[in-house]
Predicted model as a PDB file, atoms N, CA, C, CB and O in Angstrom, pLDDT in the B-factor column:
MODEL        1                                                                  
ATOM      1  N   UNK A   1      20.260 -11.241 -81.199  1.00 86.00           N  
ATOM      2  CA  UNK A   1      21.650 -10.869 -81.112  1.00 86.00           C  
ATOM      3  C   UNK A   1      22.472 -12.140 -80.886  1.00 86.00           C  
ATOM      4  CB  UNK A   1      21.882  -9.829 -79.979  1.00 86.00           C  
ATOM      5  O   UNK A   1      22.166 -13.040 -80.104  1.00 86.00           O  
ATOM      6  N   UNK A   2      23.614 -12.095 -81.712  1.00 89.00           N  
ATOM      7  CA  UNK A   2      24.158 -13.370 -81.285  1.00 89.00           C  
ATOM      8  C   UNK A   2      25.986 -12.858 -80.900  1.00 89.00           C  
ATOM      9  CB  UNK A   2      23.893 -14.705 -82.771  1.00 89.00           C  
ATOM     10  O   UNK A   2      26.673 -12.038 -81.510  1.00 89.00           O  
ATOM     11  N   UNK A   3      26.273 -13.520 -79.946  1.00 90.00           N  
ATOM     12  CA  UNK A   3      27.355 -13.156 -79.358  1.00 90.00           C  
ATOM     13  C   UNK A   3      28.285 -14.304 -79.136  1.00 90.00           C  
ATOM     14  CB  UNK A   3      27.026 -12.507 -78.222  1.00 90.00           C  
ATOM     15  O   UNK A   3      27.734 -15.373 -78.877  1.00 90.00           O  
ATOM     16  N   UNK A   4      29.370 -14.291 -79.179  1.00 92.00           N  
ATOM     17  CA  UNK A   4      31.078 -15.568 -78.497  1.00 92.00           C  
ATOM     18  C   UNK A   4      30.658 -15.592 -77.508  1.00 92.00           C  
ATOM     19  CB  UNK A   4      33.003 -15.131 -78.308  1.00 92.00           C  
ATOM     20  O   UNK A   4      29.948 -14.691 -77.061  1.00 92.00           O  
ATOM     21  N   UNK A   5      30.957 -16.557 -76.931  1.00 93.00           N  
ATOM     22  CA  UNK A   5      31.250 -17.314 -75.490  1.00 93.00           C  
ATOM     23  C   UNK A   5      32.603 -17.100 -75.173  1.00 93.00           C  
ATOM     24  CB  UNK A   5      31.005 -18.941 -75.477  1.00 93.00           C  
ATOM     25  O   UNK A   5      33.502 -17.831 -75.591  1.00 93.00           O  
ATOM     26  N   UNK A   6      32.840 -15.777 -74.191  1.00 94.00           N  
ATOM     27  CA  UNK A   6      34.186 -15.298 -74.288  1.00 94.00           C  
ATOM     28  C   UNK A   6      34.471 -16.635 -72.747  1.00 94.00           C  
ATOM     29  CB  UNK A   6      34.442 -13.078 -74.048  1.00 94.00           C  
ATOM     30  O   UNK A   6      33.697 -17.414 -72.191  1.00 94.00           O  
ATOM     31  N   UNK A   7      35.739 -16.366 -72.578  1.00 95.00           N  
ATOM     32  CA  UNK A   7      36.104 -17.161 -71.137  1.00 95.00           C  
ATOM     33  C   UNK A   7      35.326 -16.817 -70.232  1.00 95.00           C  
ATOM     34  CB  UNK A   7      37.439 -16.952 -70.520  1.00 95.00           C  
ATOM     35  O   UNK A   7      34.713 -17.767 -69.745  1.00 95.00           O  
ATOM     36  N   UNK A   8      35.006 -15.419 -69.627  1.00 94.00           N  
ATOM     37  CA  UNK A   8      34.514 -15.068 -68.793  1.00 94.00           C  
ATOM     38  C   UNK A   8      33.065 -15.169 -68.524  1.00 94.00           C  
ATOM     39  CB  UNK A   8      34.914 -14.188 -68.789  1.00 94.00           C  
ATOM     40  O   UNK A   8      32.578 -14.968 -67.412  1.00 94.00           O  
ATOM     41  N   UNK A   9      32.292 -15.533 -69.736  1.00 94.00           N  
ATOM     42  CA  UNK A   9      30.956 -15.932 -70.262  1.00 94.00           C  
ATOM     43  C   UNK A   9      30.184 -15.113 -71.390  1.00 94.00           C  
ATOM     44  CB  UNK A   9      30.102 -15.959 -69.135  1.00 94.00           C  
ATOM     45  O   UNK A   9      30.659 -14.625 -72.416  1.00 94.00           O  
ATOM     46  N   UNK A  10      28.944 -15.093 -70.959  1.00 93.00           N  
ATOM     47  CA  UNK A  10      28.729 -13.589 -71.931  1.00 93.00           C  
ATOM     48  C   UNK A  10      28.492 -12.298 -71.120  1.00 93.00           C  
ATOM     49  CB  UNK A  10      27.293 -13.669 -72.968  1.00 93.00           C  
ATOM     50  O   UNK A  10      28.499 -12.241 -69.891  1.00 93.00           O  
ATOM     51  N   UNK A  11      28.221 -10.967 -72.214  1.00 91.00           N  
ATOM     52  CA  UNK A  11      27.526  -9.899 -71.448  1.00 91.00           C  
ATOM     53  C   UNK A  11      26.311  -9.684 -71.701  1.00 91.00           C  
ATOM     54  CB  UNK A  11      28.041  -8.763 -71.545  1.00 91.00           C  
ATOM     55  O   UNK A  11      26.042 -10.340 -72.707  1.00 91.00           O  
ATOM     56  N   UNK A  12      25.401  -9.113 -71.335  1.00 91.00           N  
ATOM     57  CA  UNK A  12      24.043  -8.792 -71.539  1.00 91.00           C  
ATOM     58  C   UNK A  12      24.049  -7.070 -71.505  1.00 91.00           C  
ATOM     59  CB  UNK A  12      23.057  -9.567 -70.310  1.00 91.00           C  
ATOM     60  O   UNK A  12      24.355  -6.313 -70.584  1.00 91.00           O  
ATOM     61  N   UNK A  13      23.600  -6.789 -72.843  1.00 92.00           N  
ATOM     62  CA  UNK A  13      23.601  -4.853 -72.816  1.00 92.00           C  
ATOM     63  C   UNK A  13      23.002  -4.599 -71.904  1.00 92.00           C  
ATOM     64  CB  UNK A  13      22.901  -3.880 -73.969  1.00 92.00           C  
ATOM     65  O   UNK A  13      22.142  -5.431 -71.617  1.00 92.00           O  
ATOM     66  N   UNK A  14      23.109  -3.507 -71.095  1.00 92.00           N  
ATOM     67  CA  UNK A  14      22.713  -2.980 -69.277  1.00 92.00           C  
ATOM     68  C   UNK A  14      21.354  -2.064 -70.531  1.00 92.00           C  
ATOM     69  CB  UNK A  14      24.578  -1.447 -67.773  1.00 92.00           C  
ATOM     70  O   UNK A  14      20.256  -2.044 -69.975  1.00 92.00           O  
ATOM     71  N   UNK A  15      21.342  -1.820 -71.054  1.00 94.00           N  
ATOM     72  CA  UNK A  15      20.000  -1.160 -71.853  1.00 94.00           C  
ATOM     73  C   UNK A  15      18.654  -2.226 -71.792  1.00 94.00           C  
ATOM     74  CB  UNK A  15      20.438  -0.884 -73.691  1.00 94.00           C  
ATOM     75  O   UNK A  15      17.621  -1.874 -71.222  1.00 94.00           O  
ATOM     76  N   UNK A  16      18.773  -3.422 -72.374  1.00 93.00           N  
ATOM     77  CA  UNK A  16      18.110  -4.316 -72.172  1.00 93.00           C  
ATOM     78  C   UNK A  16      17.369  -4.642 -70.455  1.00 93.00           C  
ATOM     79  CB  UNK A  16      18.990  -5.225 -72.725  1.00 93.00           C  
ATOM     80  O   UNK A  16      16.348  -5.237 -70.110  1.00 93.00           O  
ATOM     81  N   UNK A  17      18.114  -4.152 -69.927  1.00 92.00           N  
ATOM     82  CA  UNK A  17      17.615  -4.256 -67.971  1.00 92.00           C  
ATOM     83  C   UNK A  17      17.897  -3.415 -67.568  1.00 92.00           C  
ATOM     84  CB  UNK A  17      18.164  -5.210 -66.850  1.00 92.00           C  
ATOM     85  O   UNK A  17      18.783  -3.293 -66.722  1.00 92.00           O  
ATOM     86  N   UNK A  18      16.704  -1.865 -68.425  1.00 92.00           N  
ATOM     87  CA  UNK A  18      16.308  -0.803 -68.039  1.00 92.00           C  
ATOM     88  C   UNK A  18      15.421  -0.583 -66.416  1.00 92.00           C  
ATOM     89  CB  UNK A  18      15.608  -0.495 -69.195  1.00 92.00           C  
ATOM     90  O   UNK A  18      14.229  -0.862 -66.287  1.00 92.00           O  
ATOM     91  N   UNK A  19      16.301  -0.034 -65.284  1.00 87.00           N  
ATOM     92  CA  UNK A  19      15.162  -0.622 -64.518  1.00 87.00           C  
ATOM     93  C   UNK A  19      14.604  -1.206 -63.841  1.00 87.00           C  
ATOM     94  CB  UNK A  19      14.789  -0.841 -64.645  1.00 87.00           C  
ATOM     95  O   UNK A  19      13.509  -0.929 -63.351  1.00 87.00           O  
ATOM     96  N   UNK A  20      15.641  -2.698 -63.578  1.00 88.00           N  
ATOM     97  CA  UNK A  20      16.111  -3.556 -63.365  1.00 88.00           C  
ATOM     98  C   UNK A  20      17.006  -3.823 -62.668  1.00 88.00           C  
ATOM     99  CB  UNK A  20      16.210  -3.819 -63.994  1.00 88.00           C  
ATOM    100  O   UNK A  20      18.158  -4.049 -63.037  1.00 88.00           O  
ATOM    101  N   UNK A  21      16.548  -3.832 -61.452  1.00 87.00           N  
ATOM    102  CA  UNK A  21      17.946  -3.826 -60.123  1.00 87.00           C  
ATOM    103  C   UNK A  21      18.550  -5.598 -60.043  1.00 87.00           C  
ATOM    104  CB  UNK A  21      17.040  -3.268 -57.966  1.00 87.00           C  
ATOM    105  O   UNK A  21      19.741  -5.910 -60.048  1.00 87.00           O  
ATOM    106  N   UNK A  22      17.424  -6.535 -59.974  1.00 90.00           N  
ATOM    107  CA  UNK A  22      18.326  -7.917 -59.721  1.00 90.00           C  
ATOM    108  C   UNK A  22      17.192  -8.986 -61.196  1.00 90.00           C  
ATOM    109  CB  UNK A  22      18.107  -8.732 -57.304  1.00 90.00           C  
ATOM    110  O   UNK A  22      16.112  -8.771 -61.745  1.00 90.00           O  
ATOM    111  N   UNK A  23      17.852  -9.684 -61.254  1.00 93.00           N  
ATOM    112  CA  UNK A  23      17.491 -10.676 -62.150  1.00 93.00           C  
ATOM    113  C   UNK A  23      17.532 -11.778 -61.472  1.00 93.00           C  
ATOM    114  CB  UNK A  23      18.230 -10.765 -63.281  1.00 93.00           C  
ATOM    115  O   UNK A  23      17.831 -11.616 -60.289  1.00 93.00           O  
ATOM    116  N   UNK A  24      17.261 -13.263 -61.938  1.00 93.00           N  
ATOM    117  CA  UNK A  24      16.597 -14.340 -61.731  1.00 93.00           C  
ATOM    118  C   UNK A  24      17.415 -14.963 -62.696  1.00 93.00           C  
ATOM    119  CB  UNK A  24      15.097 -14.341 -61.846  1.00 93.00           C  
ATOM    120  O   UNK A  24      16.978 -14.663 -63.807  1.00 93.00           O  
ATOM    121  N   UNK A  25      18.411 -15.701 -62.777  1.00 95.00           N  
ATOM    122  CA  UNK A  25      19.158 -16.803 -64.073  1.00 95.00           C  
ATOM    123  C   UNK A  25      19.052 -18.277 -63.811  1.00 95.00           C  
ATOM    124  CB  UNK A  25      20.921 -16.597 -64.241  1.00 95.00           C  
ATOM    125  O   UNK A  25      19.741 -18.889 -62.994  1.00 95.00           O  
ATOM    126  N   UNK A  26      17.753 -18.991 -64.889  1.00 96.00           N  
ATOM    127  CA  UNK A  26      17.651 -19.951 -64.690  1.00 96.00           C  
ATOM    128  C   UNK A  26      18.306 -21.046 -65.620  1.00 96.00           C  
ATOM    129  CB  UNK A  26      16.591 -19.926 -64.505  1.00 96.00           C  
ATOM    130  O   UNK A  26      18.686 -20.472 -66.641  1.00 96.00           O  
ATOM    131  N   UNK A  27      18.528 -22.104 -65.660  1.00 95.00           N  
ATOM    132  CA  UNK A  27      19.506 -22.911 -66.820  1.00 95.00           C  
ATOM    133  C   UNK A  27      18.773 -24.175 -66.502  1.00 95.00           C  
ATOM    134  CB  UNK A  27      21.462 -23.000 -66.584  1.00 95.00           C  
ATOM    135  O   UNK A  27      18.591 -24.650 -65.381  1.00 95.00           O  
ATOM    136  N   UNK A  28      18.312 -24.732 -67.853  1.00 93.00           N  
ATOM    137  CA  UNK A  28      17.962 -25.712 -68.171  1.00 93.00           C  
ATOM    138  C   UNK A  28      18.825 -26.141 -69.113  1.00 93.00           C  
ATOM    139  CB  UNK A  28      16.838 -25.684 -68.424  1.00 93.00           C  
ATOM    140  O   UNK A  28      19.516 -25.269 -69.639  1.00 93.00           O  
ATOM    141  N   UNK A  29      19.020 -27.680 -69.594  1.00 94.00           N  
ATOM    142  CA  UNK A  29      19.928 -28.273 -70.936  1.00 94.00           C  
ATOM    143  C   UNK A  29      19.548 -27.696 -72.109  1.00 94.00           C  
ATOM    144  CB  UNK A  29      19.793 -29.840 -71.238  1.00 94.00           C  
ATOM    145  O   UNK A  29      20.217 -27.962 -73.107  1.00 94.00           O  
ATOM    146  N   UNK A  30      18.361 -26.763 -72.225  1.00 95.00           N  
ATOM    147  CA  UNK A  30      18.034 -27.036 -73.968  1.00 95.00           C  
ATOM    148  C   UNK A  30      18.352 -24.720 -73.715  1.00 95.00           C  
ATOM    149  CB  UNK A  30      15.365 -28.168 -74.705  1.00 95.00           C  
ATOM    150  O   UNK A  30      18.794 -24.126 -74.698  1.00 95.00           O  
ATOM    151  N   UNK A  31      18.118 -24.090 -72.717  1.00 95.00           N  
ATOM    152  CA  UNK A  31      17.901 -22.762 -72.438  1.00 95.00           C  
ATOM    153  C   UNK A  31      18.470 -22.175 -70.716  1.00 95.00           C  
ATOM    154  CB  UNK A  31      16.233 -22.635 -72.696  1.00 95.00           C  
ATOM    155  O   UNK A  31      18.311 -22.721 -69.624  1.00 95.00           O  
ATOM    156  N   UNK A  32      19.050 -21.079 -71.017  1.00 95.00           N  
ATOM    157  CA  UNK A  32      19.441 -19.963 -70.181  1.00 95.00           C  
ATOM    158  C   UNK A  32      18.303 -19.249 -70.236  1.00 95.00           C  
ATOM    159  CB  UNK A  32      20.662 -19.174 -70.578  1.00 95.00           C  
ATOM    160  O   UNK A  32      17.876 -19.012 -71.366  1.00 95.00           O  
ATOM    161  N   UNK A  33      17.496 -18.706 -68.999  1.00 95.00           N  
ATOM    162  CA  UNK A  33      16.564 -17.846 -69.107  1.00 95.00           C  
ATOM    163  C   UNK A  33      16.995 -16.451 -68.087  1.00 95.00           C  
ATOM    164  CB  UNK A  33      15.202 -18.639 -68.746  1.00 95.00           C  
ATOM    165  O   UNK A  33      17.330 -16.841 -66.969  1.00 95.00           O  
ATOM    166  N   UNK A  34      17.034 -15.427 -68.193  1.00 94.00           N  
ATOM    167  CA  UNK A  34      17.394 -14.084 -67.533  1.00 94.00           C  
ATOM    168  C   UNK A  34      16.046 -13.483 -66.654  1.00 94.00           C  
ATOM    169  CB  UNK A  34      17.871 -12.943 -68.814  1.00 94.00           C  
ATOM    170  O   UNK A  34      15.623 -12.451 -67.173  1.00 94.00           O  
ATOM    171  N   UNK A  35      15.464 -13.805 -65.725  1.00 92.00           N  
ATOM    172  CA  UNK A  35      13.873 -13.334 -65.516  1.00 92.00           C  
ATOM    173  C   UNK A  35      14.335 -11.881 -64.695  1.00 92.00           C  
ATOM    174  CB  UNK A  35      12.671 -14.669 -64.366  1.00 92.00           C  
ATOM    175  O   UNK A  35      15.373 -11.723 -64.054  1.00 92.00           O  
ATOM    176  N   UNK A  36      13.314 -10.945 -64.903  1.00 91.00           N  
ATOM    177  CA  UNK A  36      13.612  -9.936 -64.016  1.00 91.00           C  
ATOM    178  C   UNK A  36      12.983 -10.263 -62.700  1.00 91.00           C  
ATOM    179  CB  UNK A  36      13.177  -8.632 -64.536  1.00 91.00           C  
ATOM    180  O   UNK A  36      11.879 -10.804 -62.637  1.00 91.00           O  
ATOM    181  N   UNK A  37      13.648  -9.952 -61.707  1.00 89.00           N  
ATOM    182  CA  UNK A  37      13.023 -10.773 -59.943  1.00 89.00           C  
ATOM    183  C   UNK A  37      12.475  -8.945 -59.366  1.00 89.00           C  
ATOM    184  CB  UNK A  37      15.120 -11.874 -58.324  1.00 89.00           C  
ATOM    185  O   UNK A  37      13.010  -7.890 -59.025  1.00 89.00           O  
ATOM    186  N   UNK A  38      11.123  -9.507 -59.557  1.00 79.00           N  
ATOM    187  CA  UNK A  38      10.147  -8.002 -59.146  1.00 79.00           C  
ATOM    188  C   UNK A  38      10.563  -7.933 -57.565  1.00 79.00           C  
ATOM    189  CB  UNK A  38       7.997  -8.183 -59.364  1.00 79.00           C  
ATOM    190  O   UNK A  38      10.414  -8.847 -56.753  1.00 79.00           O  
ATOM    191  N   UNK A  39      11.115  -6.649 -57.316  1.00 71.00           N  
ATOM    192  CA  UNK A  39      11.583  -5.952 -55.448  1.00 71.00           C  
ATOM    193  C   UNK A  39      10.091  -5.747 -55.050  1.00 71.00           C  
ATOM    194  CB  UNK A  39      12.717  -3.933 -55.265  1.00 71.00           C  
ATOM    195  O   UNK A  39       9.998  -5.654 -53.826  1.00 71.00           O  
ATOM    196  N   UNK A  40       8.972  -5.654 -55.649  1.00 74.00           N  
ATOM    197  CA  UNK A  40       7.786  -5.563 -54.817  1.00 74.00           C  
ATOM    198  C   UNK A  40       7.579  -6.455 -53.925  1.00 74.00           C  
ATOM    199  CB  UNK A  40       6.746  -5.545 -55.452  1.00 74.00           C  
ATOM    200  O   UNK A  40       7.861  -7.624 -54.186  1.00 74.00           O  
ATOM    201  N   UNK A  41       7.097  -6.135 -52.806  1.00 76.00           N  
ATOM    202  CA  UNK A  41       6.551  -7.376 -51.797  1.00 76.00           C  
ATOM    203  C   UNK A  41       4.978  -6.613 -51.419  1.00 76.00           C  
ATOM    204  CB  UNK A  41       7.813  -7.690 -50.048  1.00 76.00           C  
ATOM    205  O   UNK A  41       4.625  -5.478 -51.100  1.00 76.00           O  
ATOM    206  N   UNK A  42       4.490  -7.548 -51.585  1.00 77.00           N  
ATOM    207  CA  UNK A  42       2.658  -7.663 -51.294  1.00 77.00           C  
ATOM    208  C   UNK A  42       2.406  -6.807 -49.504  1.00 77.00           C  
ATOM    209  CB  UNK A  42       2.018 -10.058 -51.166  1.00 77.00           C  
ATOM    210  O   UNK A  42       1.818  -5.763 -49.221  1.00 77.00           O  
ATOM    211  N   UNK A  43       2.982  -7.589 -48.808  1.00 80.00           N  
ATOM    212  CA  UNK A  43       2.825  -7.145 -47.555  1.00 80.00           C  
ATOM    213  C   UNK A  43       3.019  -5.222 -47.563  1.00 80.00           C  
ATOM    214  CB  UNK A  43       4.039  -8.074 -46.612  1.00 80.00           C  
ATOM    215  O   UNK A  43       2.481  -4.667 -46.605  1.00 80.00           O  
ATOM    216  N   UNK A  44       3.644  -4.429 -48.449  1.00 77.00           N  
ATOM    217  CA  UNK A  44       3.445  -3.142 -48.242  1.00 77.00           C  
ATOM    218  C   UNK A  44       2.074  -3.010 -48.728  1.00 77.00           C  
ATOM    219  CB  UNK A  44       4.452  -2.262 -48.874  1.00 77.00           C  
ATOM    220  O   UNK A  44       1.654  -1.928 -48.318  1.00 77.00           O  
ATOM    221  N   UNK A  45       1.526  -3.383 -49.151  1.00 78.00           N  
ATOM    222  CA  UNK A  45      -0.074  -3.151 -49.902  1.00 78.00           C  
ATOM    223  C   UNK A  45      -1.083  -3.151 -48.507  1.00 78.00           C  
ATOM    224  CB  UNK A  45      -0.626  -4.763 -51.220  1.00 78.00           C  
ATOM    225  O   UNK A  45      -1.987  -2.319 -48.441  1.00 78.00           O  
ATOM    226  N   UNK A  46      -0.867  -4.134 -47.407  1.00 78.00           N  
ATOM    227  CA  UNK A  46      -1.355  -3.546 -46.782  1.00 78.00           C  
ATOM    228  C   UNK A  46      -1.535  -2.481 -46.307  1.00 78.00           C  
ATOM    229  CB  UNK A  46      -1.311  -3.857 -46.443  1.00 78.00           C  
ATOM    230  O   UNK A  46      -0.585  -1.699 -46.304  1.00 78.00           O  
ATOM    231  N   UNK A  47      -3.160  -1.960 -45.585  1.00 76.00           N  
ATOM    232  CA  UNK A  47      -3.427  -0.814 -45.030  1.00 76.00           C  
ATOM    233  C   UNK A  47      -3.994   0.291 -46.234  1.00 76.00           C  
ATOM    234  CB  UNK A  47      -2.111  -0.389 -44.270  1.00 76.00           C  
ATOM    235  O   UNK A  47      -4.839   1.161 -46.019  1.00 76.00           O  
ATOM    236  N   UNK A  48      -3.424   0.072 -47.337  1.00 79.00           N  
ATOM    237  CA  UNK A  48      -3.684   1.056 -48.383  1.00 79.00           C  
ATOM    238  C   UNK A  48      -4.962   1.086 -49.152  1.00 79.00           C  
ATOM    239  CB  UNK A  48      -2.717   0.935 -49.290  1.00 79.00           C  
ATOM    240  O   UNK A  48      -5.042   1.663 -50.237  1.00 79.00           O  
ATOM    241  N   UNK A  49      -6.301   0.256 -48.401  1.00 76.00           N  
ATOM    242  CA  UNK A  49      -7.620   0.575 -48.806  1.00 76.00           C  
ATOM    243  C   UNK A  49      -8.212   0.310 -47.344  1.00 76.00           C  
ATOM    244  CB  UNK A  49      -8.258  -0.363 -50.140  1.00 76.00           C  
ATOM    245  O   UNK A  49      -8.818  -0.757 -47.446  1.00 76.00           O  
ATOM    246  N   UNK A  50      -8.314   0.740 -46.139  1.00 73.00           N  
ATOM    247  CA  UNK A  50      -8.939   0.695 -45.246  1.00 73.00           C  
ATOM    248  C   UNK A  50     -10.719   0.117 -44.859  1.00 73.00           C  
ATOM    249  CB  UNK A  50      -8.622   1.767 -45.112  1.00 73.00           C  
ATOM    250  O   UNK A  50     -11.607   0.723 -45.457  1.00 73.00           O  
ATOM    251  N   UNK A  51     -10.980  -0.592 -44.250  1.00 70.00           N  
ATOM    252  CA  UNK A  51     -12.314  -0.398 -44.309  1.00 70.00           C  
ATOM    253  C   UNK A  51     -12.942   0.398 -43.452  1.00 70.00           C  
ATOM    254  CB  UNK A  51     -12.856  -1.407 -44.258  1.00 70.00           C  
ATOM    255  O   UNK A  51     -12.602   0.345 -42.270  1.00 70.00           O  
ATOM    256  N   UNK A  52     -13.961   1.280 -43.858  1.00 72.00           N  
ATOM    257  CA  UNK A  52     -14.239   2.220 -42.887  1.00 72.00           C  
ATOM    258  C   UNK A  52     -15.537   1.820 -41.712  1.00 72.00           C  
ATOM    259  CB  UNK A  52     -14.566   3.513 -43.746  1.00 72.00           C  
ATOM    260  O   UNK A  52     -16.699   1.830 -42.118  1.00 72.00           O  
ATOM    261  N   UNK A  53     -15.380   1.642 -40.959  1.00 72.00           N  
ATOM    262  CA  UNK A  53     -16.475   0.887 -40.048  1.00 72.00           C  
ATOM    263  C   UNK A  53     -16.298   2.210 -38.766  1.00 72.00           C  
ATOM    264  CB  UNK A  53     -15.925  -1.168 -39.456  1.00 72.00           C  
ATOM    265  O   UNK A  53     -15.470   3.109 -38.622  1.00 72.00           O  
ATOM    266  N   UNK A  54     -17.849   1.673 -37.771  1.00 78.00           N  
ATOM    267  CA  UNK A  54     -17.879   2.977 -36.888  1.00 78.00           C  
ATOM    268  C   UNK A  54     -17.178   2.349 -35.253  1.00 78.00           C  
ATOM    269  CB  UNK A  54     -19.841   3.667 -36.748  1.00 78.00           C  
ATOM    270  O   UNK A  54     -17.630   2.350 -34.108  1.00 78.00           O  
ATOM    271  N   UNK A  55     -15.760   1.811 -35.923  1.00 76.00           N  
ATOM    272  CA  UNK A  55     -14.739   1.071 -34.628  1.00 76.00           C  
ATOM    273  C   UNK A  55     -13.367   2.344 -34.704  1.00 76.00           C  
ATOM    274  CB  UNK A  55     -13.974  -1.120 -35.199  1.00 76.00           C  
ATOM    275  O   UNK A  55     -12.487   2.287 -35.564  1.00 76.00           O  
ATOM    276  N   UNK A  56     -13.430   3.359 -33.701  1.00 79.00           N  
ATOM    277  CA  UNK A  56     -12.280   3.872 -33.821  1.00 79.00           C  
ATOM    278  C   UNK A  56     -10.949   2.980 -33.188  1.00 79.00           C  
ATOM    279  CB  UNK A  56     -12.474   5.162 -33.237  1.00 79.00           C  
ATOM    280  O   UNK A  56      -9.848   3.378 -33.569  1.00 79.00           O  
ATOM    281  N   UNK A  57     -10.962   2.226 -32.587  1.00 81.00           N  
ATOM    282  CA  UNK A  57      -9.566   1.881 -31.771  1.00 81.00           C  
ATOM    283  C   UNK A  57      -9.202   0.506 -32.790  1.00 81.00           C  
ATOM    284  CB  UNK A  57      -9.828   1.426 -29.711  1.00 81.00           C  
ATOM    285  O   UNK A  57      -8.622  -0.386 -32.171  1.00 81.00           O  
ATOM    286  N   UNK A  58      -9.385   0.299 -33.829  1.00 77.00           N  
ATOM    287  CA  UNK A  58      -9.012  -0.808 -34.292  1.00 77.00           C  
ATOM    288  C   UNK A  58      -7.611  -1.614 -34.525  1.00 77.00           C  
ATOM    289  CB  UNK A  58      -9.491  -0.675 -35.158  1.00 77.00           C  
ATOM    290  O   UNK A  58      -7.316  -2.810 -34.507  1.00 77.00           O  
ATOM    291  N   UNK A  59      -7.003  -0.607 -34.715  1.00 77.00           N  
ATOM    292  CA  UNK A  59      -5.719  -0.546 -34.757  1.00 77.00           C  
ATOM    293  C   UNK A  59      -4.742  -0.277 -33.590  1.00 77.00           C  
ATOM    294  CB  UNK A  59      -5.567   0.239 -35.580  1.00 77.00           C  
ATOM    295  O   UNK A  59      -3.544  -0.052 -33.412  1.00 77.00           O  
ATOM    296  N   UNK A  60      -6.121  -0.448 -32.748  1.00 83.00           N  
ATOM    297  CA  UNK A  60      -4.687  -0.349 -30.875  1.00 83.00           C  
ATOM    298  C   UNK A  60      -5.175  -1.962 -30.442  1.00 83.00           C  
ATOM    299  CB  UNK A  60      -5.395   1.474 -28.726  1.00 83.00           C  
ATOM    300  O   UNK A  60      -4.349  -2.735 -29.956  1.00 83.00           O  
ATOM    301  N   UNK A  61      -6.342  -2.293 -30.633  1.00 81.00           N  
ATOM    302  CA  UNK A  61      -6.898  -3.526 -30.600  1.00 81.00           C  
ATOM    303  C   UNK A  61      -7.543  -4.499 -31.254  1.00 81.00           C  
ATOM    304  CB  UNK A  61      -7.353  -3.477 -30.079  1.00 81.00           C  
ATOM    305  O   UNK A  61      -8.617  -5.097 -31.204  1.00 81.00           O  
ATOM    306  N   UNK A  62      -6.478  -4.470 -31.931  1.00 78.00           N  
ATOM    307  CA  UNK A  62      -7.089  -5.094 -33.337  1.00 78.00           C  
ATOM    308  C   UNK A  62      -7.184  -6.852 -33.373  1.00 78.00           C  
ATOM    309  CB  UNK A  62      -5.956  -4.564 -34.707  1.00 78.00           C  
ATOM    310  O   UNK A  62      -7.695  -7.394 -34.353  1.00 78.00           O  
ATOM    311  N   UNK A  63      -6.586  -7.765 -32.084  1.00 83.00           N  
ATOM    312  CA  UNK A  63      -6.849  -8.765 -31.677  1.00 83.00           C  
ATOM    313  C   UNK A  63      -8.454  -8.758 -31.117  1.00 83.00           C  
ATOM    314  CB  UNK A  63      -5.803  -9.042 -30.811  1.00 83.00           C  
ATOM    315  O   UNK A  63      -9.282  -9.378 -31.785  1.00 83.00           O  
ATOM    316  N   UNK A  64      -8.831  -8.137 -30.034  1.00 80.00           N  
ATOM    317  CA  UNK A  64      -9.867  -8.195 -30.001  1.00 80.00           C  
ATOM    318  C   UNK A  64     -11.059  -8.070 -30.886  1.00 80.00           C  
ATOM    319  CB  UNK A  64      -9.840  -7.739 -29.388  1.00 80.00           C  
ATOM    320  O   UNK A  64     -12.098  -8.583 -30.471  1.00 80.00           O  
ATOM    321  N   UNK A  65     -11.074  -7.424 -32.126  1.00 76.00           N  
ATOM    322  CA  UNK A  65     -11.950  -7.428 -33.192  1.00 76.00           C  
ATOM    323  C   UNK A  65     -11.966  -8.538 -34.233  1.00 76.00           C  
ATOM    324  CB  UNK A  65     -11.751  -6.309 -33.801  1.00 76.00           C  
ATOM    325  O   UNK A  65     -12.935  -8.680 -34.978  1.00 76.00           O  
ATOM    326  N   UNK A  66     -10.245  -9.804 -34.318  1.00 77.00           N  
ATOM    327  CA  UNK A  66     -10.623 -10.081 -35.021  1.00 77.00           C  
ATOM    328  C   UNK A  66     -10.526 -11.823 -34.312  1.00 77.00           C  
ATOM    329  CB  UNK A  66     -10.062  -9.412 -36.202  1.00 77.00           C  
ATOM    330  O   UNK A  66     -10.463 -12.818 -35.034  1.00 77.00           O  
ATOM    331  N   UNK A  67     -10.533 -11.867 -32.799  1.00 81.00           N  
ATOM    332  CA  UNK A  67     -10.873 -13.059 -32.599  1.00 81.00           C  
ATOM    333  C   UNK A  67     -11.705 -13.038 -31.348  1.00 81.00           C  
ATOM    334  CB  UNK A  67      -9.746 -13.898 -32.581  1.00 81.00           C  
ATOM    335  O   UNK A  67     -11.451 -13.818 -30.430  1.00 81.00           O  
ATOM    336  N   UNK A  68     -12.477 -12.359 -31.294  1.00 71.00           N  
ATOM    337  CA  UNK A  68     -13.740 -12.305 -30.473  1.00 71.00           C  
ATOM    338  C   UNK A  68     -14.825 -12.390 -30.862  1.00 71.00           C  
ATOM    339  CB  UNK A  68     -13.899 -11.422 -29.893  1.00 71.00           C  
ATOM    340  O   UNK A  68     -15.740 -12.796 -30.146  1.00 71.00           O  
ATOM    341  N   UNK A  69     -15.039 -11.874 -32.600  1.00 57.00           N  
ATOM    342  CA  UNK A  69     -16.490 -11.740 -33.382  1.00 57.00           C  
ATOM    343  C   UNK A  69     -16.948 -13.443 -34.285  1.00 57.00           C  
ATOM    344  CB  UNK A  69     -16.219 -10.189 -34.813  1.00 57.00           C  
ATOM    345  O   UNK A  69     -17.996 -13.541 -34.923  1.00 57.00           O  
TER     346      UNK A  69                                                      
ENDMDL                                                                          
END                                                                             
């Protein structure tokens, strides 16, 4: 697609960033790049495969299990 360089700059069709809450705009001399900036963060992943061991209190004392062994 090729588009004017109005005053205000350009637009980007909202179809194209289906989905897409924030973007990433990087500018180099030779390219403008648009990256989509992923809202995931890793740290919720914790907890979500447990290991099952025969320690019920692990999670009230979970210092002691992991700098005592």
């Amino acid at each position: 697609m090729r588009t004017k360089v109005a005053e205000t700059g350009v637009l980007i069709p909202k179809m194209w960033l289906e989905g897409i809450d924030e973007v990433d705009i990087q500018h180099t001399p030779d390219m403008i790049l648009v990256v989509p900036v992923q809202a995931h963060d890793p740290i919720l992943n914790l907890g979500q495969h447990p290991i099952l061991l025969d320690v019920e209190d692990a999670s009230l004392n979970h210092n002691t299990y992991l700098y005592s062994r």
